[in-house]
VEXMI-224982 format. One line per 10 residues: number of its first residue (from 1); their letters; for each residue x, y, z of N, C-alpha, C. Coordinates in steps of 0.1 Angstrom, whole numbers. Example, Ala and Ser with C-alpha at 12.3 -4.5 7.8 and 13.67 -1.06 7.14 Angstrom:
1	AS	132/-57/78/123/-45/78/132/-33/78; 128/-22/71/137/-11/71/129/0/79
***
This chain:
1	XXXXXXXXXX	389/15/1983/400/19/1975/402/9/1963; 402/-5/1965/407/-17/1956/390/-15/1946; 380/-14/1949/371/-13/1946/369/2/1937; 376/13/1944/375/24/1927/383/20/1919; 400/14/1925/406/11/1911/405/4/1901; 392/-5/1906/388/-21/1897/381/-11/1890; 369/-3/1893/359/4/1883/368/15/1875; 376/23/1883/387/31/1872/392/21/1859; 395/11/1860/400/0/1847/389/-1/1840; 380/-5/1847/371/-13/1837/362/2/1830
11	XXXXXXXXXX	363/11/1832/357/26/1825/367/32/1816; 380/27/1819/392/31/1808/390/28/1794; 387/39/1783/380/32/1772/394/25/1766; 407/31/1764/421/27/1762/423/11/1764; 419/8/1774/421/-2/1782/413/-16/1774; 418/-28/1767/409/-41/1767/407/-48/1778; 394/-54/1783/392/-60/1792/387/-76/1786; 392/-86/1798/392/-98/1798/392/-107/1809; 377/-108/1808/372/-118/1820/380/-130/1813; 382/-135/1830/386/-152/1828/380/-160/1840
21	XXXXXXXXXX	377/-171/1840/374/-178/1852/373/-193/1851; 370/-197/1866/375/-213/1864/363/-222/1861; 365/-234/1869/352/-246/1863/339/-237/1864; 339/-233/1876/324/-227/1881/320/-213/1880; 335/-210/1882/332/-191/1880/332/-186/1866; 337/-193/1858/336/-188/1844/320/-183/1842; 314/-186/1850/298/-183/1849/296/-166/1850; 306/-162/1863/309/-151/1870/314/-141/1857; 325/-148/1852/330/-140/1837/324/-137/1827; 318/-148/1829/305/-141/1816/296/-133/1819
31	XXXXXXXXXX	292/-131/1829/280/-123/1834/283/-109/1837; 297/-108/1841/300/-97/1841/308/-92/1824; 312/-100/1817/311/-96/1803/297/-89/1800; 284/-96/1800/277/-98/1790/274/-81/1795; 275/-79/1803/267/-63/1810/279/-54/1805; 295/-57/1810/302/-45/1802/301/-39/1789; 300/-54/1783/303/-52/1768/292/-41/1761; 279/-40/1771/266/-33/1769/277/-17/1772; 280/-17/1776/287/-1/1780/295/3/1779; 307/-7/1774/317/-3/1766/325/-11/1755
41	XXXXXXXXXX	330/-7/1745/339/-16/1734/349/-26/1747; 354/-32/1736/367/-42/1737/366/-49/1756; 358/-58/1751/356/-68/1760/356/-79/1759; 357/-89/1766/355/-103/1760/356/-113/1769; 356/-128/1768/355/-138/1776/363/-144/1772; 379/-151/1782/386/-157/1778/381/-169/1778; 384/-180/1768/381/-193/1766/389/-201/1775; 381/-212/1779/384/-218/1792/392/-231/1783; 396/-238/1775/407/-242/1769/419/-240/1770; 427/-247/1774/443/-245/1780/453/-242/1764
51	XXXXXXXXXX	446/-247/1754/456/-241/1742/451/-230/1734; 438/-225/1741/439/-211/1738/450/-201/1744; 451/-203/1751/461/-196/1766/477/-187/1758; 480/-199/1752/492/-191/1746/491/-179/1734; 483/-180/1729/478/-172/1717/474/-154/1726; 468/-160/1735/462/-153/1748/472/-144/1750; 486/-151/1758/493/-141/1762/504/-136/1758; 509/-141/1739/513/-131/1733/504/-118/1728; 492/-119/1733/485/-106/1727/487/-93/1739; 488/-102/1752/488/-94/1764/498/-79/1767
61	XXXXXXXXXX	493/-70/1769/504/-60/1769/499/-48/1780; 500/-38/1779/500/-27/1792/489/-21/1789; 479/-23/1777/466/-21/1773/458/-27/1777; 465/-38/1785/451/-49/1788/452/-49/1802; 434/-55/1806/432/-61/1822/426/-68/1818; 432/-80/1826/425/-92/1828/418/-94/1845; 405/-96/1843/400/-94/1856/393/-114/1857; 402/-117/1865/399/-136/1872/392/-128/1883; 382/-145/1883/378/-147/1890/379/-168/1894; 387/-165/1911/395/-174/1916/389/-177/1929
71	XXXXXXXXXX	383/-189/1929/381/-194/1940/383/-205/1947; 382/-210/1959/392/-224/1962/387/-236/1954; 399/-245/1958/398/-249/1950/405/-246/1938; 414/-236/1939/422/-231/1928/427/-239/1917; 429/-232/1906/431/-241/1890/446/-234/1891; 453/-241/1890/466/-241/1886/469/-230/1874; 460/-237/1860/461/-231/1847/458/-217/1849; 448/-209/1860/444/-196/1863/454/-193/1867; 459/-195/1879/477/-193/1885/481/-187/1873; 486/-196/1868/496/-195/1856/492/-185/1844
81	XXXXXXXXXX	482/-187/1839/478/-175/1832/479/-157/1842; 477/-157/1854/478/-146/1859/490/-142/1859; 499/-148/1863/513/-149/1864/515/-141/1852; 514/-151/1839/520/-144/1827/511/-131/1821; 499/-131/1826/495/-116/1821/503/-107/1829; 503/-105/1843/516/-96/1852/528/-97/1846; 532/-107/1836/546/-104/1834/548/-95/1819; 536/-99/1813/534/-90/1804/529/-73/1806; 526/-70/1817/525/-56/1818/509/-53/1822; 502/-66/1817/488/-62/1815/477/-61/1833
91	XXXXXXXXXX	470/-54/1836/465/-53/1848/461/-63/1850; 458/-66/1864/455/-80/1868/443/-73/1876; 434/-81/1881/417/-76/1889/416/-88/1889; 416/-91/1906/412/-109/1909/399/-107/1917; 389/-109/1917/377/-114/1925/381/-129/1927; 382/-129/1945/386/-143/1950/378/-147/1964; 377/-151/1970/374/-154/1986/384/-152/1993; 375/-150/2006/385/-145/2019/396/-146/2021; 401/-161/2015/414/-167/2016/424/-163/2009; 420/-160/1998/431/-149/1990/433/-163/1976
101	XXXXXXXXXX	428/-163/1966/434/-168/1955/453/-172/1958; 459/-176/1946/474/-173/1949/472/-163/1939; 460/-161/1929/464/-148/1918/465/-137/1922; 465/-138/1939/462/-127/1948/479/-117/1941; 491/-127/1945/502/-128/1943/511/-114/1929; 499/-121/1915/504/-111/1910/490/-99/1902; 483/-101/1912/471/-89/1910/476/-75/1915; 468/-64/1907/473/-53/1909/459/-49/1921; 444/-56/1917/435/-48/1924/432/-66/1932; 426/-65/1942/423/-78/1948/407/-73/1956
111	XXXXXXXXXX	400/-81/1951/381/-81/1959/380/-92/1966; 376/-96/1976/374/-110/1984/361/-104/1982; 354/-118/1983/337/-119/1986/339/-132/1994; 328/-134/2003/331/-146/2012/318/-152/2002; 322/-169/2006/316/-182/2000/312/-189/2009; 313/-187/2019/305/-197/2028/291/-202/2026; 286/-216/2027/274/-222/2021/271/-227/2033; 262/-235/2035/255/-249/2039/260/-260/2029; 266/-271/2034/264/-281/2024/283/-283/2024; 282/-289/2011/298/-291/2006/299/-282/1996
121	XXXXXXXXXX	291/-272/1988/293/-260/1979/294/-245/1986; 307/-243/1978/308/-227/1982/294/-220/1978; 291/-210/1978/280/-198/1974/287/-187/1970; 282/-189/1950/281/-178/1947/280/-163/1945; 266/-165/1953/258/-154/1952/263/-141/1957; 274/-140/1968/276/-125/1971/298/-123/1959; 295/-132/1954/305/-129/1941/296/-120/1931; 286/-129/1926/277/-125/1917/270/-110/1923; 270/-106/1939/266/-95/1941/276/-80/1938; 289/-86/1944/303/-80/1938/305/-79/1926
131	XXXXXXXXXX	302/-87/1914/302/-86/1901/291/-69/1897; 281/-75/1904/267/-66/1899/271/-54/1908; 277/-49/1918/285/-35/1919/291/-28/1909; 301/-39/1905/312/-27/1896/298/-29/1884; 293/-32/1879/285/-32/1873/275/-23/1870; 270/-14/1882/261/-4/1885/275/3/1885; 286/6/1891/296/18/1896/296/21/1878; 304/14/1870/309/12/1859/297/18/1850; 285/18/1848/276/23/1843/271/36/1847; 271/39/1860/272/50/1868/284/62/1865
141	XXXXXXXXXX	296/59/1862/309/66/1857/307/71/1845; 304/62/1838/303/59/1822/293/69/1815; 282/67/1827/271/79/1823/267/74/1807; 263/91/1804/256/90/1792/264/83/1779; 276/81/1784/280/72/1767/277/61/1768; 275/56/1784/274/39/1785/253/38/1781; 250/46/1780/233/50/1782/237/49/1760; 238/58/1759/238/60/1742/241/48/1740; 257/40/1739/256/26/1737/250/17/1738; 240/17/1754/231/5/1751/222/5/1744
151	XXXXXXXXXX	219/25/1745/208/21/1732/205/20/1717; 218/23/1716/222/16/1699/221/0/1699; 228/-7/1713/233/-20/1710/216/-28/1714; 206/-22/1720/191/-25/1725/187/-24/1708; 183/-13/1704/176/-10/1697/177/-21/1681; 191/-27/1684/192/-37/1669/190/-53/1677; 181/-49/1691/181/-65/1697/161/-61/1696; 155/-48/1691/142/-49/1692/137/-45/1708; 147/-45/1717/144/-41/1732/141/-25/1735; 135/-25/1746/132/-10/1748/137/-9/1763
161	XXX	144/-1/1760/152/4/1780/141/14/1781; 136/8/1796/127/15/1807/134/26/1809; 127/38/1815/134/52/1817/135/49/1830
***
């Protein structure tokens, strides 16, 4: 269920979307930018800069989702920006670990993926597999406009999409 309402947002053409993430996951934000923005307008990567932040969330309003990605280790400054996009109206979508972010708090949709590693580093990779879901769902929904878009946005990169 948390999983259709994240891909219902992120297919909403109405809707701006706005990856954000912390030291390590901002990696996560981008990656799942770089693939939305192929399938739909008004996307973007919030800047990981703490005095971009305010500019940020007088723009925020009931048109927007912001979809964090929060894992331990938590950044305070993510807290707090989640906080004030929820107070602004705007959707919240947290991809976090088992333990629950605190952005858990004022998210409307919540995804755990577990991090458990070897070593003293969490693991990625089944975030990055969660990412690459809504990723396939979201292009899968989207169908043929997300298909015509890439190949306008392919065709001025010189690329050829395989059939």
């Amino acid at each position: 269920h948390e999983f259709d309402r994240a891909v219902a947002l992120l297919c909403n053409p109405s809707l701006r979307i706005t990856m954000i993430g912390g030291r390590f996951s901002h990696v996560l934000a981008s990656y799942l930018d770089l693939h939305l923005r192929l399938m739909r307008p008004n996307t973007s990567v919030h800047s990981q800069h703490p005095d971009d932040d305010a500019i940020f969330i007088a723009n925020l309003g009931r048109r927007d989702v912001c979809v964090f990605f929060d894992f331990r280790r938590y950044q305070k400054n993510t807290v707090d920006l989640a906080e004030a996009a929820s107070a602004r109206d705007a959707k919240v979508v947290l991809i976090t670990d088992p333990w629950l972010s605190p952005v858990s708090f004022s998210a409307d949709v919540v995804l755990p993926a577990r991090v458990e590693a070897a070593g003293s580093f969490d693991s990625i990779v089944p975030a990055t597999a969660l990412a690459e879901a809504l990723i396939a769902a979201v292009h899968s929904k989207l169908g043929a406009s997300a298909e015509e878009r890439m190949r306008v946005i392919e065709a001025s990169y010189g690329d050829v999409l395989a059939d």
